[in-house]
C-alpha positions as CSV (number, residue, x, y, z in Angstrom):
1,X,0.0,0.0,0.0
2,X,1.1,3.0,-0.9
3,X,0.0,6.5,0.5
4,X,0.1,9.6,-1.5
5,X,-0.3,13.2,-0.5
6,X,-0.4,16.7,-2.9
7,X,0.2,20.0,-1.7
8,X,0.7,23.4,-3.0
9,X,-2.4,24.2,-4.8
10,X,-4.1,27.3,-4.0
11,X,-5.1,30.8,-6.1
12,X,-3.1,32.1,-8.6
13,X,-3.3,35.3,-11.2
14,X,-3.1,34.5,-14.6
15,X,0.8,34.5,-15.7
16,X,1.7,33.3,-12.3
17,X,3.8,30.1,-11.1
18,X,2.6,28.0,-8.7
19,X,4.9,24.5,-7.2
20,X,2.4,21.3,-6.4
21,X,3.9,18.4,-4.8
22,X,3.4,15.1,-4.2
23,X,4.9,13.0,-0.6
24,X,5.0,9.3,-1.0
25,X,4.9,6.8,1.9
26,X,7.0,3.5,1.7
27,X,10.7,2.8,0.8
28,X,10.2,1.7,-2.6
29,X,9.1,4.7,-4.6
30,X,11.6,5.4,-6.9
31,X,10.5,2.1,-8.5
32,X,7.4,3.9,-9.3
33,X,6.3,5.7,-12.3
34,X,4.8,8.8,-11.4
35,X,1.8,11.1,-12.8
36,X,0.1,14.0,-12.3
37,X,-3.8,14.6,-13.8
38,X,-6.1,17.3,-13.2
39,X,-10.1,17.5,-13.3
40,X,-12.2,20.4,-13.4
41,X,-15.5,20.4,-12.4
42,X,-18.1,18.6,-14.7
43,X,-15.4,17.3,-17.0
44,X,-13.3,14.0,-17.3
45,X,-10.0,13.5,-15.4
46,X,-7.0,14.2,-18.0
47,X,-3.2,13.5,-18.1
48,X,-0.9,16.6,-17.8
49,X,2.2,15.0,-17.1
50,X,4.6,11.7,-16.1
51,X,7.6,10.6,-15.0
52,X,9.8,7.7,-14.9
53,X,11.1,6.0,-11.8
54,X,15.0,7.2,-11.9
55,X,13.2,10.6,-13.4
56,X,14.7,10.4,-16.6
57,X,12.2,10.6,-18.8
58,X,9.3,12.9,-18.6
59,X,6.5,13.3,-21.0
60,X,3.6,15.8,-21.2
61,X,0.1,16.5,-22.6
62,X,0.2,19.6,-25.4
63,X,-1.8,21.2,-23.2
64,X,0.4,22.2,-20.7
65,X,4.0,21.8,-22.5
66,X,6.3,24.3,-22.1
67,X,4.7,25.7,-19.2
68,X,4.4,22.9,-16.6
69,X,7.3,20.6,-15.7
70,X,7.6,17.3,-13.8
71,X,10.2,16.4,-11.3
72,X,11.0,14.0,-8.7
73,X,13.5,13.5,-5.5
74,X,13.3,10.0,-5.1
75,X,15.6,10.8,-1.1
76,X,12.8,12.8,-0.2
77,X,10.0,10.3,-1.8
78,X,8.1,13.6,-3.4
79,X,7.1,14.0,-6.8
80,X,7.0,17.9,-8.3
81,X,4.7,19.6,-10.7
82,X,6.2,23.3,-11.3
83,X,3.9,25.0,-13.4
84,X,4.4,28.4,-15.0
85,X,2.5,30.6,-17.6
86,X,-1.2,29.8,-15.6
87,X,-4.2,29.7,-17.6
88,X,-7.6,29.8,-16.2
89,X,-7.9,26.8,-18.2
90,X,-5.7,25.5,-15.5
91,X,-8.3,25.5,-12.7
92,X,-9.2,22.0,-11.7
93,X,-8.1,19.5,-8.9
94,X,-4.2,18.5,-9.7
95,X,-3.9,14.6,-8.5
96,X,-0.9,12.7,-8.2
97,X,-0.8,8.9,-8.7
98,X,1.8,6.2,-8.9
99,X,2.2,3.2,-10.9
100,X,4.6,0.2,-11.3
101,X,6.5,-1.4,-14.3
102,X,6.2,1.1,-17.3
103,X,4.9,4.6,-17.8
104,X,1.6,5.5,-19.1
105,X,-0.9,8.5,-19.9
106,X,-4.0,6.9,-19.0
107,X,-5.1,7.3,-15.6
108,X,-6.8,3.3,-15.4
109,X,-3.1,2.2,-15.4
110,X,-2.2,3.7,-12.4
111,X,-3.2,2.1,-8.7
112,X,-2.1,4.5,-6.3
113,X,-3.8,8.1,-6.0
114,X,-3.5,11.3,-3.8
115,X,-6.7,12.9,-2.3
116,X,-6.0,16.2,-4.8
117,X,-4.7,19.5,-3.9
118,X,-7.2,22.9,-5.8
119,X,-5.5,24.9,-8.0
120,X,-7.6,28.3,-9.3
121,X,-6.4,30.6,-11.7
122,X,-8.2,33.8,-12.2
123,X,-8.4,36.3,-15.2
C-alpha cells in the first residue's frame, strides 16, 4: 500500500507560477512511475504530465507543455509539478498517482492516487 499526498495548490493570477507536490509513503518509490492529472469540475480526469522512476524521462500533454514541468526527488519520496505561464484553463483539482512497471498517460493504469490539492487561476 502506498500513500500519496499533494500540496501546494491554491489561487493564482493568470501569468503566475505555482509548485504542487506530491509526498509518497514507503521505501520503494523510486520504482514507481509517477503522474500528475487534473479534473475540473463537470469534466473527465485528463493526463498533464509523467515521469519515470529514476526521473529520466518525462513526457507531457500539449496542453500544458512548455509551461508545466515534472520532477522528482526519489531521497525525499516527493514527486513535483512546477507550473508556469497559468491559464484559467488550469483550474481543476491537480492529483498525483503512482504506478509500477512502465509509464503510461491513461489514468486506469495507475493504482495508487492522492486525495487532490485545488489549483484556481483567475483572469
Amino acid at each position: 500500500q502506498v500513500q500519496l499526498v499533494e500540496s501546494g495548490g491554491g489561487l493564482v493570477q493568470a501569468g503566475g507560477s505555482l509548485r504542487l507536490s506530491c509526498a509518497a509513503s514507503g521505501r520503494t518509490f523510486s520504482s514507481y512511475f509517477m503522474g500528475w492529472f487534473r479534473q475540473a469540475p463537470g469534466k473527465e480526469r485528463e493526463f498533464v504530465a509523467r515521469i519515470s522512476g529514476s526521473g529520466g524521462f518525462t513526457y507531457y500533454a500539449d496542453s500544458v507543455k512548455g509551461r508545466f514541468t515534472i520532477s522528482r526527488d526519489n531521497a525525499k519520496n516527493t514527486v513535483y509539478l512546477q507550473m508556469n505561464m497559468l491559464k484559467p484553463d488550469d483550474t481543476a483539482v491537480y492529483y498525483c498517482a503512482g504506478k509500477t512497471i512502465g509509464g503510461s498517460s491513461y489514468a486506469d493504469d495507475y493504482g495508487y492516487w492522492g486525495q487532490g490539492t485545488q489549483v484556481t487561476v483567475s483572469s
